[in-house]
VOLOKOL-329583 format. One record per residue (C-alpha): x, y, z. Coordinates in steps of 0.5 Angstrom, whole numbers, plus 2048, in hexadecimal, padded with zeros to 3 digits. Layout:
! VOLOKOL-329583
XYZ
...
//
This chain:
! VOLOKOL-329583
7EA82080D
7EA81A811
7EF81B817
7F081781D
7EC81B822
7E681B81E
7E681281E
7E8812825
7E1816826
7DD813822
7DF80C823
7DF80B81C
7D880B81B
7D5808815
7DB806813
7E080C811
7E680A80D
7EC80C80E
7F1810809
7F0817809
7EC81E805
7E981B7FF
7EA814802
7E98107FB
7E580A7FE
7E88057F7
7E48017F5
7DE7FD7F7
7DC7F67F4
7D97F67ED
7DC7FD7EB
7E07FD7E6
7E68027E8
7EC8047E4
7F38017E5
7F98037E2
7FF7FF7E1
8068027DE
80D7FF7DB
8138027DB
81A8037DE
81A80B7E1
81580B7E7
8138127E7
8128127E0
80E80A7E2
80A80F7E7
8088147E3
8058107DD
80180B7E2
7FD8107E5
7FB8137DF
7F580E7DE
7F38117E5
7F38187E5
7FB8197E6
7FD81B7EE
7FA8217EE
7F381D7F0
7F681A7F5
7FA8207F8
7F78267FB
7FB82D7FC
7FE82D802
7FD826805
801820808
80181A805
803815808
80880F803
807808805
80C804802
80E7FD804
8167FE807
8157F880C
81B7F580B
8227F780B
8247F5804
8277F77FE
8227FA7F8
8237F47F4
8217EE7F9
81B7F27F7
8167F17FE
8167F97FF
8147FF7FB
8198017F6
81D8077FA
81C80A7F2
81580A7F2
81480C7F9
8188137F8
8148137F1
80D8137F4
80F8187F9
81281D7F5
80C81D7F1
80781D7F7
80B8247F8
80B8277F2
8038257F1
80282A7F8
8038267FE
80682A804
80A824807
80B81C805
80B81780B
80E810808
80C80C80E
80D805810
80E800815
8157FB813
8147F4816
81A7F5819
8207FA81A
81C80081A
81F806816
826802814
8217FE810
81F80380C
82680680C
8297FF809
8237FE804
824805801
81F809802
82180D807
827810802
8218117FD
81D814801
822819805
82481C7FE
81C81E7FD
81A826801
814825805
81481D806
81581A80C
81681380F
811810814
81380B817
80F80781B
810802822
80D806827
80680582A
80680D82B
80680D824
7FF80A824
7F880B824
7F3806826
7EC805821
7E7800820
7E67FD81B
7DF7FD818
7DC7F6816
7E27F2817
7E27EB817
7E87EA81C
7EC7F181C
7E77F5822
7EB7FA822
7F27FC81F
7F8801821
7FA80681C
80080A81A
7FD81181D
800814816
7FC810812
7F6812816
7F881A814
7FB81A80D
7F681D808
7F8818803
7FB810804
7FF80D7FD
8018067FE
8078047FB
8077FD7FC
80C7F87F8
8097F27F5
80D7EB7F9
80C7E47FB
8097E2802
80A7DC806
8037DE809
7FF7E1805
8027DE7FE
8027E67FC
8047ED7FF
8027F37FC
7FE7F87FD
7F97F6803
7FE7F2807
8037F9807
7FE7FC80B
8007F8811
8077FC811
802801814
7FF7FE81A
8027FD820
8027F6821
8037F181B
8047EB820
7FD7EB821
7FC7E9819
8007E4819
7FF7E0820
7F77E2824
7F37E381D
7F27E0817
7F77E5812
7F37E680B
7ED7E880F
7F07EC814
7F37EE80D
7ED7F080A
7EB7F3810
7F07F8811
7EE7FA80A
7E77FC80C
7EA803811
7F280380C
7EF805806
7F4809803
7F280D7FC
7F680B7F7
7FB8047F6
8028047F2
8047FD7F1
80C7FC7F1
80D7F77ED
8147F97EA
8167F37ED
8137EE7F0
8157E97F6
8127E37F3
8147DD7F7
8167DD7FF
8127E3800
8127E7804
8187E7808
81C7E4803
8217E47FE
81D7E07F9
81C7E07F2
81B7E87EF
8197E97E9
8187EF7E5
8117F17E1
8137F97E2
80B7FA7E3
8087FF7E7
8007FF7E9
7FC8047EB
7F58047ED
7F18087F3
7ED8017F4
7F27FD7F9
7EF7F67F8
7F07F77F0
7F77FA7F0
7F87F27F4
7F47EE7F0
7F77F17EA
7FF7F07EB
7FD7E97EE
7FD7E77E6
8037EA7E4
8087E57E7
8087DF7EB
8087DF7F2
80C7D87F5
80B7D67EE
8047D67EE
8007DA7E9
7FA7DD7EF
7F47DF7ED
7F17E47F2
7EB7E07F5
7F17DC7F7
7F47E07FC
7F07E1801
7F07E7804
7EE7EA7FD
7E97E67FD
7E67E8803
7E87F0802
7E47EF7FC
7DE7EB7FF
7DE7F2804
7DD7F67FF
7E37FA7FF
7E67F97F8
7E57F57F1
7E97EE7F2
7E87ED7E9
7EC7F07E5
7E87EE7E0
7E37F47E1
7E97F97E2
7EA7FF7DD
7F17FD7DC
7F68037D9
7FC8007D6
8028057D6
8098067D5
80F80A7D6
//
């Protein structure tokens, strides 16, 4: 298990990867990795019948461990405008997390804004509340934070992380797939901004996609679930916009592949993306942190 004390000490020497005991470290270009997709209308069913392809969640979870669920809940609408993870899905994934043998679930993220009443207005706090040994952990304070380095990053030296991330065993994202104004996508790499202090920085002093690409290199979480039961495919991310509902699930321990993969699933802003063209895949690729061709993927077709 990699914990926060254990960075700190080393510095990160060698370039230690963030995510917990057993940390899968996704897929490197050029390997071909399994990715699993599922249609359906039931999320826990959906869940169940996704990770099958990759060994079910009793691979990821170990007994007794903390695992933290990162969805996206920035915004304070409702499920159907479809720029948060669906409450149902999140309380799903939770439910099975414990029964595969997890002591504890934090579901962790940091709102844009309206703190915790975010999470209460788009639904995921009544879903989450109605799960034993779940726990909502909403981010906003700097105490709430660690300050790491960041190995080889181009223009993110360091980065200051939500300390629960740093000590969970396992780290789920759980993003859902939307349109953005900046970075024409936002799945899973861009979710993990809702885990670092300052996100302004992205936005206004650095280049995003590659401080995007950057944060990718010391957030690695061990396995990726796209939401894409609804997808925000215009306005994104803040919205309303156009939604549309492909039903999907994906999943794939390799978080740039889980990316590239959904961006052929919809149009995002009306535009059919090929995965070069957004950049910070493309530059999360170059690194050598996941496989950005979908083409050389094992891909697993399920339903439930």
């Amino acid at each position: 298990m990699i914990r926060r004390r254990d960075l700190l000490k080393a510095g990160l020497a060698g370039g230690v990867l963030l995510g917990g005991r057993g940390m899968v470290r996704g897929g490197q270009a050029g390997a071909k990795g399994v990715l699993a997709v599922c249609s359906g209308k039931q999320a826990a069913a959906m869940l169940e019948r996704v990770l099958e392809p990759l060994g079910s969640l009793e691979s990821f979870v170990t007994p007794g461990s903390l695992v933290v669920v990162k969805p996206n809940a920035s915004f304070a609408n409702p499920p159907e405008w479809g720029n948060n993870t669906s409450p149902e899905l999140v309380a799903a994934l939770c439910r099975q997390v414990l029964d595969a043998g997890a002591r504890r679930v934090l579901v962790v993220d940091y709102p844009l804004r309206g703190g915790a009443e975010a999470l209460e207005q788009n639904g995921i706090a009544a879903a989450c509340r109605g799960v034993a040994g779940v726990q909502l952990e909403v981010l906003g304070e700097r105490r709430q934070f660690v300050k790491v380095p960041v190995p080889a990053g181009e223009v993110l030296k360091e980065v200051e992380i939500a300390r629960a991330v740093l000590d969970a065993d396992l780290v789920i994202n759980l993003p859902v797939a939307k349109a953005h104004d900046a970075v024409a996508a936002s799945i899973g790499l861009k979710n993990l901004m809702g885990v670092i202090w300052d996100r302004t920085a992205f936005h206004t002093m650095l280049e995003i996609n590659q401080a995007i690409a950057d944060l990718a290199r010391v957030v690695r979480p061990q396995l990726t679930i796209v939401d894409m039961t609804r997808v925000m495919v215009t306005n994104g991310p803040q919205g309303p916009g156009e939604v549309e509902q492909p039903n999907l699930l994906v999943a794939c321990r390799d978080p740039v592949a889980a990316d590239a993969y959904c961006l052929g699933r919809v149009r995002f802003n009306r535009r059919r993306l090929r995965p070069h063209q957004v950049r910070y895949l493309r530059l999360a690729h170059q690194a050598g942190l996941g496989q950005i061709d979908p083409r050389r993927l094992e891909i697993k077709q399920q339903t439930a």
